[in-house]
Rosetta silent file (secondary structure, phi, psi, omega in degrees, C-alpha in Angstrom):
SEQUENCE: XXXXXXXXXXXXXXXXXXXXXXXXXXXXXXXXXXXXXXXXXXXXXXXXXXXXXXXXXXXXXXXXXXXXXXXXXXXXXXXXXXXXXXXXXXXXXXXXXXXXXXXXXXXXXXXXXXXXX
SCORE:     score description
SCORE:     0.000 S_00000001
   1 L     0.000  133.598 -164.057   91.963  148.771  -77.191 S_00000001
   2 L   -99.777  155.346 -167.411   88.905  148.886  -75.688 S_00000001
   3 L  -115.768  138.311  175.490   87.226  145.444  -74.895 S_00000001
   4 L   -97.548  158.178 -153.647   83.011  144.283  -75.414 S_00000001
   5 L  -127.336  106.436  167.392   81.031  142.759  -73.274 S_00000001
   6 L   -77.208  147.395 -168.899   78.719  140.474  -74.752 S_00000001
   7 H   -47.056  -64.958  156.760   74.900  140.783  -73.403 S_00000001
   8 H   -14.857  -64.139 -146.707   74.742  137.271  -72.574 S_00000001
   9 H  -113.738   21.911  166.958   77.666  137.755  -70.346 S_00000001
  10 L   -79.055  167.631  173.253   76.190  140.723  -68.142 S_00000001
  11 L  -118.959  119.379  169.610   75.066  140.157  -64.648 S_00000001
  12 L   -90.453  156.764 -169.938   71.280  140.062  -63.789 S_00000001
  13 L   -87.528  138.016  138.288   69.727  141.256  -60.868 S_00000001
  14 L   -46.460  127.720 -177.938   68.255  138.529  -58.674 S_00000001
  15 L   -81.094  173.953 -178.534   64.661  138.479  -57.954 S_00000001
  16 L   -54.959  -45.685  158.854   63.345  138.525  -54.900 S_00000001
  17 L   -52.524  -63.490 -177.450   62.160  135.619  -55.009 S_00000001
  18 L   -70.589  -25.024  171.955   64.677  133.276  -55.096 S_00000001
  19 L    71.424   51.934 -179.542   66.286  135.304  -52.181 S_00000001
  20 E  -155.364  136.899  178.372   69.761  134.018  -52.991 S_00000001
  21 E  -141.561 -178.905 -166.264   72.709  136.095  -53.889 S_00000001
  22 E  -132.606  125.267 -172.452   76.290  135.251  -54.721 S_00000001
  23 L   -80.819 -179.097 -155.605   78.803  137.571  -52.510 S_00000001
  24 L   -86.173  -28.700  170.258   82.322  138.894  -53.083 S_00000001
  25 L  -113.232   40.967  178.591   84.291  135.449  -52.395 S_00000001
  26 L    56.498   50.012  173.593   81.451  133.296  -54.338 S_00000001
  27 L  -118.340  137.392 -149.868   79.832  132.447  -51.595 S_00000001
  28 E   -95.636  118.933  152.938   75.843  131.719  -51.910 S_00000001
  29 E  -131.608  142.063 -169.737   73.797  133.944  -48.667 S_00000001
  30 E   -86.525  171.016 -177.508   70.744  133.287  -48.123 S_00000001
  31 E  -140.604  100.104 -149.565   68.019  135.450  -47.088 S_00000001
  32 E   -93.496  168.302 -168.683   65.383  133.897  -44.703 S_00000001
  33 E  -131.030  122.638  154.404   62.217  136.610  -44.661 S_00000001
  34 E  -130.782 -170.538 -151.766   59.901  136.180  -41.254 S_00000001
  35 E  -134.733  135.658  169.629   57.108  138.438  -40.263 S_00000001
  36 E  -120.141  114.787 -116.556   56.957  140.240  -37.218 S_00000001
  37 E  -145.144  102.087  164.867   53.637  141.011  -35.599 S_00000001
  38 E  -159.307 -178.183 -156.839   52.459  143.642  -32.815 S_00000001
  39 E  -143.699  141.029  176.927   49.913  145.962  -32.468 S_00000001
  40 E  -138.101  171.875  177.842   49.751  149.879  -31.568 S_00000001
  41 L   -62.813 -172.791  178.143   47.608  152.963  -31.221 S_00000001
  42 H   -63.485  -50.240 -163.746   46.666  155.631  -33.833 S_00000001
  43 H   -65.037  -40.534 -171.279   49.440  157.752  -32.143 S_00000001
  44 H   -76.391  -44.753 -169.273   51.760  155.356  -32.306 S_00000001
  45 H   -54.142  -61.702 -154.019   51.363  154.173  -36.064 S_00000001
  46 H   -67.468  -46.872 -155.060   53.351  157.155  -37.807 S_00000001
  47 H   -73.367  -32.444 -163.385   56.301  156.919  -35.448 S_00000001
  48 H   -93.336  -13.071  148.957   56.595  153.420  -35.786 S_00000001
  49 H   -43.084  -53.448  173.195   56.438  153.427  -39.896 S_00000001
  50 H   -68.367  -19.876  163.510   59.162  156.286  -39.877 S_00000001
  51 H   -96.382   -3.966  164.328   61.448  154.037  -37.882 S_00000001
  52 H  -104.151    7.316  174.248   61.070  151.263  -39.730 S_00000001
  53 H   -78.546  -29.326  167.429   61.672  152.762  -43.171 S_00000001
  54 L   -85.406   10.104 -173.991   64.882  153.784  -41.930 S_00000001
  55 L   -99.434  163.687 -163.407   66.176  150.238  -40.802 S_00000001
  56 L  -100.468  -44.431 -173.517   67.570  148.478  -43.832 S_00000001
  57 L   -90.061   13.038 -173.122   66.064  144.793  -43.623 S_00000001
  58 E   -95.826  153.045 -171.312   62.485  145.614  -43.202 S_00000001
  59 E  -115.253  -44.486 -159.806   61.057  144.821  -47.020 S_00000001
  60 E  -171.342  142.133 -166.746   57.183  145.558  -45.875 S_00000001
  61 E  -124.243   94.176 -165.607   54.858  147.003  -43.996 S_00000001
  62 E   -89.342  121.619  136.979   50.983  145.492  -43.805 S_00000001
  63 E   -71.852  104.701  168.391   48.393  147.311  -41.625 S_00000001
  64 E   -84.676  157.662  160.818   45.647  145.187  -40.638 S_00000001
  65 L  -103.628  166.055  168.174   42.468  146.477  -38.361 S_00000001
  66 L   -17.036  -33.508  165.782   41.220  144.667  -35.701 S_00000001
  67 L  -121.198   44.778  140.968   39.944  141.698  -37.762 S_00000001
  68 L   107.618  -11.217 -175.659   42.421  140.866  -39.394 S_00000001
  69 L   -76.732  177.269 -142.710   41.733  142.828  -42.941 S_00000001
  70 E  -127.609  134.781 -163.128   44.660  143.986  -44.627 S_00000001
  71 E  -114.524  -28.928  170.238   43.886  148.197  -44.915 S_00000001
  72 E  -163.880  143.001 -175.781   47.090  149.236  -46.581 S_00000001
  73 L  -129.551  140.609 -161.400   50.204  147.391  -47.670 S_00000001
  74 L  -120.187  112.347  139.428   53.759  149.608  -48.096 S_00000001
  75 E   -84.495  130.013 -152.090   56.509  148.249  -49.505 S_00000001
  76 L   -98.616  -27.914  177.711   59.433  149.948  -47.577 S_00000001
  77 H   -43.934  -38.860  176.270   62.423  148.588  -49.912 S_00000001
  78 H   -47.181  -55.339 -170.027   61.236  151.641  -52.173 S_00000001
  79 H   -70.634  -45.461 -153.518   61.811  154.555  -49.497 S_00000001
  80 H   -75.608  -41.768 -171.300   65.619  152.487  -48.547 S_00000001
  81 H   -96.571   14.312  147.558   66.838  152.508  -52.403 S_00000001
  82 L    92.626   24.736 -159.360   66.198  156.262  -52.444 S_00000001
  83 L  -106.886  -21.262 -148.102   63.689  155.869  -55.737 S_00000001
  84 L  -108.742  120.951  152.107   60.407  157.271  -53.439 S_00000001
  85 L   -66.064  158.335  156.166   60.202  161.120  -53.901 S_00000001
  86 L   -40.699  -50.481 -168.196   58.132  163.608  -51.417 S_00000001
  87 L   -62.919  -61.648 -178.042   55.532  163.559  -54.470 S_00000001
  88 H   -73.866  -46.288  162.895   55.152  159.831  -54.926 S_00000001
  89 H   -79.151   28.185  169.445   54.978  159.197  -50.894 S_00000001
  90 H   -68.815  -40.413 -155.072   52.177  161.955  -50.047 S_00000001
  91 H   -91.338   -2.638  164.195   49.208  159.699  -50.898 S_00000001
  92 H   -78.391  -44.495 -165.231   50.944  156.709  -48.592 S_00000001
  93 H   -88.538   -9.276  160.276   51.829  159.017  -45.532 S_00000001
  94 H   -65.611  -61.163 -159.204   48.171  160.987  -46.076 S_00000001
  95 H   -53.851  -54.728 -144.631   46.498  156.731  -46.222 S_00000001
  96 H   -75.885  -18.264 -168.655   48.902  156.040  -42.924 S_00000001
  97 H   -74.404  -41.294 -161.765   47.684  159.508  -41.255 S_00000001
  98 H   -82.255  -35.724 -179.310   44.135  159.006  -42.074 S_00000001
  99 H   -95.663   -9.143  148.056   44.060  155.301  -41.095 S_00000001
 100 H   -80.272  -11.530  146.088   45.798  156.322  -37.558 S_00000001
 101 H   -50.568  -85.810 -157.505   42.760  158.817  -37.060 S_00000001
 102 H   -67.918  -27.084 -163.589   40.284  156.105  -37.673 S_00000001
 103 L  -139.380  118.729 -175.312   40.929  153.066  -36.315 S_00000001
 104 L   -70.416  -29.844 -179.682   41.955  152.174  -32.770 S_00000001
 105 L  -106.833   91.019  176.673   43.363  148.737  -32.446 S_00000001
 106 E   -98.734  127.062  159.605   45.926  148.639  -35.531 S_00000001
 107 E  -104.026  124.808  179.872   48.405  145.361  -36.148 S_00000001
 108 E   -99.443  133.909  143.945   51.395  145.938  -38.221 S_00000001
 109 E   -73.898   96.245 -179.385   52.871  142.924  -40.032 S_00000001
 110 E  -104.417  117.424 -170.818   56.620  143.946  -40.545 S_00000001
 111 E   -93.625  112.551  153.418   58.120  141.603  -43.081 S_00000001
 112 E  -105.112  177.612 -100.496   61.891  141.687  -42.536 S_00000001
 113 E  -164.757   81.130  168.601   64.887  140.417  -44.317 S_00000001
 114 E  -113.312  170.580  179.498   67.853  138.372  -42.420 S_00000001
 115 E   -98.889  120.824  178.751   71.100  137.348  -43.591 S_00000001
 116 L  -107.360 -177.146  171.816   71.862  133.787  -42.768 S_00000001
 117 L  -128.899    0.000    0.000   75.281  132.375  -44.008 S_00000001
């Protein structure tokens, strides 16, 4: 006999937002977010995007220019949960190519993702 599941009694995905999730012995872990801050060349910008898309807790990646404006903001969770196609990143890695051509002092804001208990 096969058994129903009423809707009501599904499990929703947590938002982001509260940043709280409930683990395998019912235990609540939290997830503090800080922002990590440095600043590299033109040359430098591509290499350092492709290694942080492959680390698992970076969430986002904000380019600023020298004063501080914000030139293109990536959310990296996208490329990690396998959803971003070749098609759908061209016009971000063309933006990240074009703004490591142009602009000499670049600061990346890397928002990452730790697990506290």
């Amino acid at each position: 006999m096969e058994e129903y599941i009423e809707h009501d009694d599904l499990e929703k995905e947590v938002p982001a937002e509260k940043m709280a999730k409930e683990s395998a012995e019912g235990k609540k872990e939290k997830k503090r977010v800080y922002v990590e801050e440095l600043e590299v060349s033109g040359q430098q910008l591509w290499d350092r995007i492709k290694e942080l898309a492959h680390e698992s807790n970076v969430r986002r990646v904000v380019i600023k220019n020298r004063e501080g404006r914000t030139v293109l903001d990536v959310p990296l969770w996208i490329a990690t949960a396998g959803g971003l196609t070749a098609v759908m990143a061209f016009p971000i890695i063309s933006a990240i190519g074009v703004i490591g051509g142009l602009l000499a002092g670049i600061r990346l804001e890397i928002e990452r993702e730790e697990e506290t208990l």
